[in-house]
N, C-alpha and C positions, 0 to 999 in steps of 0.2 A: 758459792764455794769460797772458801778463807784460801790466802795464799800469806807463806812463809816472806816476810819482809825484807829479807835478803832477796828475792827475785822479784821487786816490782821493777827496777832500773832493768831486768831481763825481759819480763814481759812486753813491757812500755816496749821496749826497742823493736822487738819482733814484728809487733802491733804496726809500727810505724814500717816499718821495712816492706810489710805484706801492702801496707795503703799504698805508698811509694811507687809498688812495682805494680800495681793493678796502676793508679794514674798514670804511669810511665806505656803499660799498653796501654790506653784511654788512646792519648796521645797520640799515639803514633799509629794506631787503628788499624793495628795488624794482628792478624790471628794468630802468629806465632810468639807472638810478644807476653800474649797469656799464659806463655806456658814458665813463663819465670815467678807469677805469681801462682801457680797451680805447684809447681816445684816449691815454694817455700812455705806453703798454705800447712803441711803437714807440720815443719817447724813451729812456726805460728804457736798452733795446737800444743801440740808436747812441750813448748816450756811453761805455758802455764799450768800443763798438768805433772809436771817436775816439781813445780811448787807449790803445790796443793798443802795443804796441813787442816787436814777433816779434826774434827773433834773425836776423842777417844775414852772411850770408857770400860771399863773390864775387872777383874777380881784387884783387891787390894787387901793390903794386912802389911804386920811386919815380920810376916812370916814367909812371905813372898818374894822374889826376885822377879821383877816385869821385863819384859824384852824393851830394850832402847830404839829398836830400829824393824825395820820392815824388812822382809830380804829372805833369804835361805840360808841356813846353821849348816858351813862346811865347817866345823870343828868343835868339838867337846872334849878337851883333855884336861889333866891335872899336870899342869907346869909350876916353877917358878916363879914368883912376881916381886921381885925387891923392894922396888920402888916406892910403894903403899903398903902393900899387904902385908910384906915384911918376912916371907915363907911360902910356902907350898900353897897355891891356890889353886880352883878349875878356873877353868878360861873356855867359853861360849864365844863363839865368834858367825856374828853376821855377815853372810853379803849382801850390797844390795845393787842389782845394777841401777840402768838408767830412767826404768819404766818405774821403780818403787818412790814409795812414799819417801822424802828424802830427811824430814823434821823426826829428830830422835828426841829421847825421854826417857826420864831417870827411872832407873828400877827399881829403886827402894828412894823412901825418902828419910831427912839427917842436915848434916851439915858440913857443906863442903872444907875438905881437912889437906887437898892438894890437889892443885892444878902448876901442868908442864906442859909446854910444849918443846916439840922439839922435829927441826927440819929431817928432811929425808931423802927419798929416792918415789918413784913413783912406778912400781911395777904393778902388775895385775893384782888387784885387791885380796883374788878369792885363793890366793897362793900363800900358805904357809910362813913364808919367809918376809911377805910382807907385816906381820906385825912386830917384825923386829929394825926393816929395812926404811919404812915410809914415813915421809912426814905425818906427824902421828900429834893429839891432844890428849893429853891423859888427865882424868876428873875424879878425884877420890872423895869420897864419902864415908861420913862416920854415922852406923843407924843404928838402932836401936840393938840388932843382931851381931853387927861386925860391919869392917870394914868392905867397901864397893868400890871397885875401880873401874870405871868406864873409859876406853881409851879406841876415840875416832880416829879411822886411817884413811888416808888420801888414796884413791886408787888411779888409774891411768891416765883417768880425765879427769879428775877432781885438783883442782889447786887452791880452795877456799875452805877451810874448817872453820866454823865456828859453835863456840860455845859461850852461852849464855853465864853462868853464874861465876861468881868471883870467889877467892878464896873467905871463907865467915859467912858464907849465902848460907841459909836454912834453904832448902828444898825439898818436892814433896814429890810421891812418885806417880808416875804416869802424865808430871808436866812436863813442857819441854824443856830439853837440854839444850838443844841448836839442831844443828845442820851440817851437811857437808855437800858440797856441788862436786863433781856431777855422777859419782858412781864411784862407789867405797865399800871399807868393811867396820862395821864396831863390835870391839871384843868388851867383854864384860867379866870380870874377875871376881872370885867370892871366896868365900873359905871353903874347904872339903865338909865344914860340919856339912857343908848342905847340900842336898840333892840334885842333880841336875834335872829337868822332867823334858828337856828335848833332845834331841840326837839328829846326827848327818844328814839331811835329804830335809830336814821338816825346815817348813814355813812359817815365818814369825808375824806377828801385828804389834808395833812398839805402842806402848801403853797396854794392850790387850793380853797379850801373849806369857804364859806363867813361863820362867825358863828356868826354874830352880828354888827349893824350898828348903829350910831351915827347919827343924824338928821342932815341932811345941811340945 
């Protein structure tokens, strides 16, 4: 299994924490003493599979918008977007808690035309109000179709976003973008020319997952 290189310093530790407390009963050759590594054994597990980043493959074109992130579409609406878009765009918004895949990717590929960030607040990701409130990275794209604004948000427990490319990157879609630790949302912004093709309750696969298509 591939793991995202932002969590080997995560893995590593846990690794060493589980050995630690298993020695520590060794030691002392008590049967209740195992229970602090049996209690951490599950952790163990889950941050390496937090930082998982499988290989992905799925439809591409530049007629396509791909999902960035892994998670559930609580929102499909046609807002505002100043920033980049510069007018009226839909806005696609992922959640993902803390069991998803956590390595996003680009949904169309171009060349990066703005990147911001900007500090926040850190309330429930899957709330509305967070992607105006949260520490937030916003990643624009110039493709072939129009302009793409990908903009990761910090959720409850997440205090670490990162993104990969710099502003002049050429990137391509269904690579990676980055990451966010540890349970967030990313909204995806497009023009109206284009179609939305998911809605409220569905399930996304970033790189995989078509979430919007542009007319040929």
């Amino acid at each position: 299994m591939k793991f995202a290189p932002e969590g080997r310093p995560f893995i590593a530790a846990a690794g060493i924490i589980f050995l630690l407390l298993v020695a520590a009963a060794w030691v002392a050759s008590g049967g209740s003493w195992y229970v602090l590594p049996a209690l951490w054994f599950p952790v163990a597990v889950w941050i390496p599979a937090f930082f998982r980043n499988p290989d992905r493959t799925g439809p591409r074109g530049d007629h396509l918008l791909i999902a960035p992130a892994d998670g559930r579409v609580v929102s499909v609406v046609e807002t505002d977007e100043p920033d980049f878009i510069g007018g009226r765009a839909i806005r696609v918004s992922v959640f993902m808690n803390v069991f998803d895949v956590h390595v996003n990717r680009h949904p169309v590929s171009g060349t990066v035309a703005y990147r911001h960030y900007r500090p926040g607040k850190f309330v429930n990701a899957s709330l509305d109000k967070a992607s105006a409130d949260n520490e937030q990275l916003s990643l624009g794209v110039r493709s072939s179709r129009g302009a793409v604004l990908v903009r990761q948000i910090a959720g409850l427990v997440a205090r670490r976003i990162v993104a990969d490319p710099k502003l002049g990157d050429a990137v391509h879609q269904g690579a990676r973008l980055g990451m966010i630790r540890f349970g967030s949302r990313v909204d995806t912004f497009f023009s109206p020319k284009a179609i939305p093709t998911v809605g409220v309750g569905d399930k996304t696969r970033a790189g995989v997952t078509v979430i919007g298509e542009w007319p040929q």
